[in-house]
C-alpha positions as a Markdown table, in Angstrom:
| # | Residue | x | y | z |
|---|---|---|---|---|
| 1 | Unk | -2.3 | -12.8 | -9.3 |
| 2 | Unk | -4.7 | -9.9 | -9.7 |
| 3 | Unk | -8.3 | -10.8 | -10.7 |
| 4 | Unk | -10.2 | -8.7 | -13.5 |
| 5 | Unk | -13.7 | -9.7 | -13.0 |
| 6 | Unk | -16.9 | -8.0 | -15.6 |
| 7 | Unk | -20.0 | -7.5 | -13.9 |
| 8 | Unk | -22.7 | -7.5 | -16.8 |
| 9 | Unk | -25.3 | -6.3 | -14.7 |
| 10 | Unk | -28.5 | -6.7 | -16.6 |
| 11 | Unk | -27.2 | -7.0 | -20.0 |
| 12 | Unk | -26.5 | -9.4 | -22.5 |
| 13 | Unk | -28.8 | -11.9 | -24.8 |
| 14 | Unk | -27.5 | -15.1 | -26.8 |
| 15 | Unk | -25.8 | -13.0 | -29.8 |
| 16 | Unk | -23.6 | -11.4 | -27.2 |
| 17 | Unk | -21.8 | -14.6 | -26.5 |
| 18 | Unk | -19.7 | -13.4 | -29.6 |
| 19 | Unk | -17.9 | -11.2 | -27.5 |
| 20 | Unk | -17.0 | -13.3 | -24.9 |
| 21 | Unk | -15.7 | -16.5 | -27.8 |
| 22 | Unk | -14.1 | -13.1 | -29.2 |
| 23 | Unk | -12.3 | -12.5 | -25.7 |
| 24 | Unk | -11.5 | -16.0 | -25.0 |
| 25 | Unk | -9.6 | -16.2 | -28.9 |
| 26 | Unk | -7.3 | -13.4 | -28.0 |
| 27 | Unk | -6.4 | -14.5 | -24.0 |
| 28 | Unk | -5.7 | -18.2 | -25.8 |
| 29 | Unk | -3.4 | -16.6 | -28.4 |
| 30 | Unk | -2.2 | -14.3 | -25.8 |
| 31 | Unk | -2.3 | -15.5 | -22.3 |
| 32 | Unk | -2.8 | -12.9 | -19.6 |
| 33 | Unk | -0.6 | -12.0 | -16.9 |
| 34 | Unk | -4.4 | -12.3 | -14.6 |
| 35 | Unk | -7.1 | -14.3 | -14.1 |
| 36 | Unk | -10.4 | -13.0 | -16.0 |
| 37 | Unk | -14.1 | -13.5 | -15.0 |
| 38 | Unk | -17.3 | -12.6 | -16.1 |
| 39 | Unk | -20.4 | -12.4 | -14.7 |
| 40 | Unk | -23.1 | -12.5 | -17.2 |
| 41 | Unk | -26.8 | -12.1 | -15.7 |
| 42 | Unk | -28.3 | -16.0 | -14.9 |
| 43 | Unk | -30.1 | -16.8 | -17.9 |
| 44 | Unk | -26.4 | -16.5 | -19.7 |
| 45 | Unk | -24.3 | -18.2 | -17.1 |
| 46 | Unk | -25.2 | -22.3 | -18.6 |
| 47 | Unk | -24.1 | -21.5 | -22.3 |
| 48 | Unk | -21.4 | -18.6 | -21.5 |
| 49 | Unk | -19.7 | -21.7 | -19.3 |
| 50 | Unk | -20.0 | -24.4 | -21.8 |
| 51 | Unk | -18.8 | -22.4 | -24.3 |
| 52 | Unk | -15.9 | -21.3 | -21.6 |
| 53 | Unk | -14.9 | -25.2 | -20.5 |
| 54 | Unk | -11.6 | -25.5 | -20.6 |
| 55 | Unk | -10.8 | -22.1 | -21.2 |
| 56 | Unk | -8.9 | -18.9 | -19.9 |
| 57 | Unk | -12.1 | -17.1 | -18.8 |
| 58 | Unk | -14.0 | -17.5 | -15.2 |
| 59 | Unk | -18.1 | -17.6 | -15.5 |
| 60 | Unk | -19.4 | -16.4 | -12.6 |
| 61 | Unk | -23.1 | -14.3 | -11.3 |
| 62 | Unk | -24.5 | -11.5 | -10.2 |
| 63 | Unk | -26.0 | -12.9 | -6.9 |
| 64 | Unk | -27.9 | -15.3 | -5.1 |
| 65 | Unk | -30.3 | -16.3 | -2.7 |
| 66 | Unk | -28.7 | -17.0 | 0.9 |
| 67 | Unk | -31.0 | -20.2 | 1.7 |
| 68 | Unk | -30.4 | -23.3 | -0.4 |
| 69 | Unk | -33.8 | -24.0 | -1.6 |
| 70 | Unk | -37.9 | -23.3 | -0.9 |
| 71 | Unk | -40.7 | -21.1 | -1.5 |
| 72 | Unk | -38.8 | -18.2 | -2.5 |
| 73 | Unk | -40.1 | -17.1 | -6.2 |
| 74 | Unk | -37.6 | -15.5 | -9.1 |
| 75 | Unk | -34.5 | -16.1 | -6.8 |
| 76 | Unk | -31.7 | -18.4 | -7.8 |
| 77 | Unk | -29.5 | -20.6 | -4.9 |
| 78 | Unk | -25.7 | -20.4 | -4.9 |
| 79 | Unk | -25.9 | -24.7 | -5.9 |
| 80 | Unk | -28.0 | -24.0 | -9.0 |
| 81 | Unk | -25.6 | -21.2 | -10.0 |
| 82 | Unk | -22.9 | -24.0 | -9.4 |
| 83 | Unk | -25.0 | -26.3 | -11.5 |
| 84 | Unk | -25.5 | -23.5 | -14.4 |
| 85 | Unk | -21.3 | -23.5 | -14.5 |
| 86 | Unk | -20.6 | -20.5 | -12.2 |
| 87 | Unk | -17.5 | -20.6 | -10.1 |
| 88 | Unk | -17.8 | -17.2 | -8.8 |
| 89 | Unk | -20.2 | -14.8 | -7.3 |
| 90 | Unk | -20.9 | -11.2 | -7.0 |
| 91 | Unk | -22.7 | -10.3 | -3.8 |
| 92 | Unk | -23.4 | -7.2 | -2.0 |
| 93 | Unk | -23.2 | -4.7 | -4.8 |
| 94 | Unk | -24.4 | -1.3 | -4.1 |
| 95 | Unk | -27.4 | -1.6 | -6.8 |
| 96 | Unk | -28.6 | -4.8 | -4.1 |
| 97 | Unk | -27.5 | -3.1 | -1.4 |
| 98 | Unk | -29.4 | 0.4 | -2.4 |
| 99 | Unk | -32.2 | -1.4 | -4.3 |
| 100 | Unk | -33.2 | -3.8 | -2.4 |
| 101 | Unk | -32.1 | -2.4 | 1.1 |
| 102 | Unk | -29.5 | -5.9 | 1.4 |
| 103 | Unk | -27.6 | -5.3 | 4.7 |
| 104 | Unk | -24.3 | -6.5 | 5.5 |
| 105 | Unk | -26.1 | -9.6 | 7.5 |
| 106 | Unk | -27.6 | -10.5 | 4.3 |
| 107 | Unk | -24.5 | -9.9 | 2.3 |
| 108 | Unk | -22.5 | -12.5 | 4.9 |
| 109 | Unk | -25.3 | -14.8 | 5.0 |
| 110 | Unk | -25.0 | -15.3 | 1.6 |
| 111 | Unk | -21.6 | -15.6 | 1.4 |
| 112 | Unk | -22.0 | -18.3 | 3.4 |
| 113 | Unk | -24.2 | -20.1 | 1.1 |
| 114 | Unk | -22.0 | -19.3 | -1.7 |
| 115 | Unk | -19.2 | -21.0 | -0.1 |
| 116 | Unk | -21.5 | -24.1 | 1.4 |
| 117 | Unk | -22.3 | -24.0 | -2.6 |
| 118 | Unk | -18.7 | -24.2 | -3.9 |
| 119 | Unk | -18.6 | -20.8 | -4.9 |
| 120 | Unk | -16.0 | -18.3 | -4.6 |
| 121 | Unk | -17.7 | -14.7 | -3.6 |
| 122 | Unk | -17.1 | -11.5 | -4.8 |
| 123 | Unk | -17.9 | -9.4 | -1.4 |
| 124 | Unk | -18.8 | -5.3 | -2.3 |
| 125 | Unk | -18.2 | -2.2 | -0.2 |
| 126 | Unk | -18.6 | 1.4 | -0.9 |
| 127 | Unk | -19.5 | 4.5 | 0.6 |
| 128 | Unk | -21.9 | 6.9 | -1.0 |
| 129 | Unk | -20.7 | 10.7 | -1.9 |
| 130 | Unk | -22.7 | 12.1 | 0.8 |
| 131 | Unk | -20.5 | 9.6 | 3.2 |
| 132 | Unk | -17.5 | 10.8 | 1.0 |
| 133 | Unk | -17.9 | 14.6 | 1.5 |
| 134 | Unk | -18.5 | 14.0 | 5.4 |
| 135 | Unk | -15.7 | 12.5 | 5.7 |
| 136 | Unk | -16.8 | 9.0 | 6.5 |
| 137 | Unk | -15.5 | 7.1 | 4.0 |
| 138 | Unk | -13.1 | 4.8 | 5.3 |
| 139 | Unk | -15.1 | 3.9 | 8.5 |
| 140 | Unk | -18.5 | 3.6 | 6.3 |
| 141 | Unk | -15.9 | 0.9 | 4.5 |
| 142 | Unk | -14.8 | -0.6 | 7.2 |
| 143 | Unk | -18.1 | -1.3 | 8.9 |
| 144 | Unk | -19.2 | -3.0 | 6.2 |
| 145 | Unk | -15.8 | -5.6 | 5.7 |
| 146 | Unk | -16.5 | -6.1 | 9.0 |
| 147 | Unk | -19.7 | -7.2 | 8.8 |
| 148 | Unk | -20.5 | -8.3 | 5.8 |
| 149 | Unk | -17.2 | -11.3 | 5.7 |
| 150 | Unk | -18.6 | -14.3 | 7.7 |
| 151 | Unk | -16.0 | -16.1 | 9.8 |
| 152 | Unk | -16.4 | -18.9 | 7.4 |
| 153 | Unk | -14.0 | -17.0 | 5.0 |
| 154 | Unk | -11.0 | -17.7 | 6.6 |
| 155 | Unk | -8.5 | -20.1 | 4.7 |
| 156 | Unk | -10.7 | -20.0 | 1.3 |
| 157 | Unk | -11.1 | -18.2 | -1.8 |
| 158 | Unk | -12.8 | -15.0 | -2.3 |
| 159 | Unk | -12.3 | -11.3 | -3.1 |
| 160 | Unk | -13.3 | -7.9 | -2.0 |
| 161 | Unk | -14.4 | -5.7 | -4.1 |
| 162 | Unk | -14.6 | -1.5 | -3.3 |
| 163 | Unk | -16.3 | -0.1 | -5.2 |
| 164 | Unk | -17.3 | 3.7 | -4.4 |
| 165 | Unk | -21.3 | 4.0 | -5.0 |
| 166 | Unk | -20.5 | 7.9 | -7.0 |
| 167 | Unk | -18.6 | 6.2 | -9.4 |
| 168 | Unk | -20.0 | 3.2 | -10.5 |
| 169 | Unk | -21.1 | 4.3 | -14.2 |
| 170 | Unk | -20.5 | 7.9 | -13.8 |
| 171 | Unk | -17.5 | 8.2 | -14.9 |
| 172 | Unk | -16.3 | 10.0 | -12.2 |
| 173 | Unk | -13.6 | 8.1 | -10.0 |
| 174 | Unk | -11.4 | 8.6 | -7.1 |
| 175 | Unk | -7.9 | 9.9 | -7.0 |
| 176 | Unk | -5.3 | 7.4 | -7.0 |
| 177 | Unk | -4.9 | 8.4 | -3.1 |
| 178 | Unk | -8.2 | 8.2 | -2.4 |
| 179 | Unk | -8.3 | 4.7 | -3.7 |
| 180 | Unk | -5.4 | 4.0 | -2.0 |
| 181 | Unk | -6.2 | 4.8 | 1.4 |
| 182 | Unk | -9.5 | 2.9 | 1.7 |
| 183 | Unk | -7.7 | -0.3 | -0.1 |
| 184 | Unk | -5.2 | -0.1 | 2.6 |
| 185 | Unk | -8.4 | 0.0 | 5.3 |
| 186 | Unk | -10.4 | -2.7 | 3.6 |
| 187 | Unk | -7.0 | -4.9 | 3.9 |
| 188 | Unk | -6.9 | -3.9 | 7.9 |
| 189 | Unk | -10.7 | -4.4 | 8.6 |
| 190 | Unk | -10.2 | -8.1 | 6.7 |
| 191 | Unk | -7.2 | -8.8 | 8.8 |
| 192 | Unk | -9.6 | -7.6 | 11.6 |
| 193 | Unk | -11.9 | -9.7 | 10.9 |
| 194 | Unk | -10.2 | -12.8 | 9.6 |
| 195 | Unk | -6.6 | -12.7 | 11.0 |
| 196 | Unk | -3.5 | -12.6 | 9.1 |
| 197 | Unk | -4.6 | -15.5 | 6.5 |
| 198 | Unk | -6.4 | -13.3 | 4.5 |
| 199 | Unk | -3.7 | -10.7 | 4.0 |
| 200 | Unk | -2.9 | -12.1 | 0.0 |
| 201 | Unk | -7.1 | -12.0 | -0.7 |
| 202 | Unk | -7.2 | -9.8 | -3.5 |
| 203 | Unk | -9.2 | -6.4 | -3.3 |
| 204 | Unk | -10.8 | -5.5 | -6.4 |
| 205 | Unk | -11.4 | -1.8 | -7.4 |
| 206 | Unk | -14.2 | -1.0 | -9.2 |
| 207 | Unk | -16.1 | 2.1 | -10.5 |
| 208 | Unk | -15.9 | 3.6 | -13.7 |
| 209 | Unk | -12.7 | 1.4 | -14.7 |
| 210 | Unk | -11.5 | 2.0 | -18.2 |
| 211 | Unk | -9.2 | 1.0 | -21.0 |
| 212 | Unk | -7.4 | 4.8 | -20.7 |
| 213 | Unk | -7.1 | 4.5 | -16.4 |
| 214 | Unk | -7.0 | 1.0 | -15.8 |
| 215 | Unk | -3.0 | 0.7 | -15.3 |
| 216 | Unk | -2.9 | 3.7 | -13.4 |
| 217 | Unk | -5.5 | 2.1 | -11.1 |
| 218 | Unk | -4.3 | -1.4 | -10.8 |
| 219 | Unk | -0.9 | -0.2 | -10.2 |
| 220 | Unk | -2.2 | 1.6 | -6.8 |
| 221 | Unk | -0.7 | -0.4 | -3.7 |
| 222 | Unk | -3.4 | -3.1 | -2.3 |
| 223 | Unk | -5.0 | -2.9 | -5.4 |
| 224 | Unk | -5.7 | -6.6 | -6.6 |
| 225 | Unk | -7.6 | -6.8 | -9.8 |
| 226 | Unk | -11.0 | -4.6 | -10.8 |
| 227 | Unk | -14.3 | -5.1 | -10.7 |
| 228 | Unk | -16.1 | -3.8 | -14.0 |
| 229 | Unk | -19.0 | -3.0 | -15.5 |
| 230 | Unk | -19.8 | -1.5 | -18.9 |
| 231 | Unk | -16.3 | -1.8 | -20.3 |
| 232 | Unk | -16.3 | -5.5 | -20.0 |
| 233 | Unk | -19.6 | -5.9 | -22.0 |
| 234 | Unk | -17.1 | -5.7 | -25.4 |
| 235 | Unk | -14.2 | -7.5 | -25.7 |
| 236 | Unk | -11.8 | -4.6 | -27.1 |
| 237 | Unk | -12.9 | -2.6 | -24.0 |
| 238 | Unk | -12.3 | -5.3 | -21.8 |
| 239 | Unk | -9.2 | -6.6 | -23.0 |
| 240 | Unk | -7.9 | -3.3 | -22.9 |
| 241 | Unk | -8.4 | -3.4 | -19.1 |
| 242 | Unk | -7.0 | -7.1 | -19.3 |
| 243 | Unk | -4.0 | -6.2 | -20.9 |
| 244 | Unk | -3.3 | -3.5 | -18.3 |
| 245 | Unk | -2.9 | -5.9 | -15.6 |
């Protein structure tokens, strides 16, 4: 089943829980064909999964901190996430990964953690245009599966997510090849990685997903859900993209 997760990024206040009681009304009236997360930024995540219990809609975050507790100010551990209702988590986004220089040991490590924790993660790859135009794409991709999926995955629920850095909120995205191609490489650098077990993990595509290209998208071979950002901030938008799947 495909997974259509919404990465909030840093947006959202109390009155935008509307949305998200507005999404969870229609998805109860009419089920969706695949599961539906979001991940609201942490000071959302206790009363977005309260008001969630029960429900059709996955509360997940945006990150967390790869050691389980100490002196380590502002950051938030993958058991207090669990403890605030998240189920999921986003690691290893380009904004971390570009922002605050996280490597692909820091992306596993935490994965780790999120999995000691309970936690399903999100794991994110994506090459950069100037990696694109050199023709590096698919290797840049694969180093970072590679490296960034601890051995500790094996046999246990996550995701990969590609998302290529040019297109996340440009509005510029791949062709359906393109995405193709490094879908199907992300699938053989997991397998590389984790043997034949993980060959039914989903890999999300994300990057400038829309109502108007998401079924073209999700229909693209080895694609298994997306991963999106400001279109899942309203629920038309996002159900549009829901709907698609």
């Amino acid at each position: 089943m495909k997974l259509i997760a919404g990465n909030w990024k840093m947006n959202g206040a109390g009155a935008d829980l509307a949305e998200v009681a507005a999404l969870r009304a229609s998805l109860d009236e009419t089920p969706a064909a695949c599961r539906v997360a979001i991940c609201p930024p942490a000071t959302l995540i206790q009363r977005m999964a309260a008001a969630q219990t029960g429900g059709p809609v996955e509360i997940g975050a945006q990150d967390c901190r790869a050691e389980a507790s100490g002196a380590y100010t502002g950051d938030i551990s993958a058991s207090m996430l669990v403890d605030a209702g998240a189920t999921l988590v986003i690691l290893g986004h380009s904004e971390r990964r570009q922002g605050y220089g996280e490597t692909d040991l820091l992306v596993s490590a935490k994965a780790e953690a999120a999995l000691a924790a309970g936690l399903s993660p999100i794991v994110c790859v994506g090459e950069t245009l100037a990696q694109r135009e050199a023709g590096d794409a698919v290797e840049v991709v694969r180093k970072q599966v590679v490296n960034s999926l601890p051995l500790a995955l094996a046999g246990q629920a996550f995701a990969v997510a590609y998302e290529p850095v040019w297109a996340i909120g440009t509005g510029l995205t791949p062709t359906l090849e393109q995405i193709e191609e490094v879908h199907r490489a992300v699938r053989a650098a997991m397998i590389e990685r984790l043997g034949l077990a993980v060959a039914a993990v989903p890999i999300l595509y994300g990057g400038s997903v829309k109502p108007d290209n998401a079924r073209d998208i999700l229909a693209v071979p080895e694609v298994g859900g997306a991963l999106v950002g400001g279109a899942s901030l309203k629920a038309k938008d996002f159900l549009g993209i829901i709907r698609a799947a």
